[in-house]
C-alpha positions in Angstrom: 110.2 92.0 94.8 113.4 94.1 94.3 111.9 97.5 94.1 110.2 96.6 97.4 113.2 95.5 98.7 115.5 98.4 97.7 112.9 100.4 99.0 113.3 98.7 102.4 116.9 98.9 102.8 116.7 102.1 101.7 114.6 102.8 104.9 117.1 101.0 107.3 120.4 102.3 105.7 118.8 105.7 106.1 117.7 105.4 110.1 114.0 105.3 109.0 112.7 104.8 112.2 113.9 108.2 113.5 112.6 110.0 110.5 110.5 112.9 111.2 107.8 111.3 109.1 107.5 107.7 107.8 103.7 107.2 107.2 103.0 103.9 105.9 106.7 102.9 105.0 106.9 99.0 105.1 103.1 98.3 105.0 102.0 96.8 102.0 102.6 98.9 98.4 104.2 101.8 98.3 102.1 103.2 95.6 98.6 101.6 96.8 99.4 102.4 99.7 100.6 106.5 99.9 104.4 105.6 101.4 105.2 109.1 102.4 107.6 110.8 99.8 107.3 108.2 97.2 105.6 109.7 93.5 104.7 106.7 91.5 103.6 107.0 87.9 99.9 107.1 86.5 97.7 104.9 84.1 99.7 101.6 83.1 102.5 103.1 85.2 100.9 103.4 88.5 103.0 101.0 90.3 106.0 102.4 89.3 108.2 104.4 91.5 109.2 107.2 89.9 110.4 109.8 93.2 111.4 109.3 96.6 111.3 112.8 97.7 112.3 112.9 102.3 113.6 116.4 102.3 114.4 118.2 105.6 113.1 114.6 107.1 116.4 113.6 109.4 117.9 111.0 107.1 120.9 109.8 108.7 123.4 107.3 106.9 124.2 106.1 103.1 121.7 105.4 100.2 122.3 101.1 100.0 123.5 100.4 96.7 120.8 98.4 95.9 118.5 101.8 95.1 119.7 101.0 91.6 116.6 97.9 91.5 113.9 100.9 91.2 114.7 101.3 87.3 111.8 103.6 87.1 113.5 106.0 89.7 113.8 109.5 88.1 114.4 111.5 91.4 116.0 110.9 94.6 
């Protein structure tokens, strides 16, 4: 899925391994599943990424290009 995908390269690009918090990044959905800093919409829109907020979180490196495949991103 490309959202799922932007949203892992968006991890790697950004060193999200040494992030000072990462709960549940990669594991399943980041909506279902609570990714930390990741809004996503509600009713019909529930799935839909809508935020990724990582403030003061030690993101080091570039956003990938490929953030542009979460159409329903409002806020970075």
């Amino acid at each position: 899925p490309p959202v799922l995908n932007a949203l892992q390269t968006f991890y790697t690009s950004t060193n999200g391994p040494n992030w000072n918090v990462s709960t549940s990044w990669g594991t399943g959905d980041p909506c279902a599943d609570s990714w930390f800093g990741i809004k996503c919409g509600t009713g019909s829109a529930s799935n839909k990424v809508l935020e990724i907020s990582l403030t003061d979180n030690n993101l080091v490196g570039e956003i990938p290009p490929d953030i542009v495949n979460i159409s329903s991103l409002t806020k970075l």
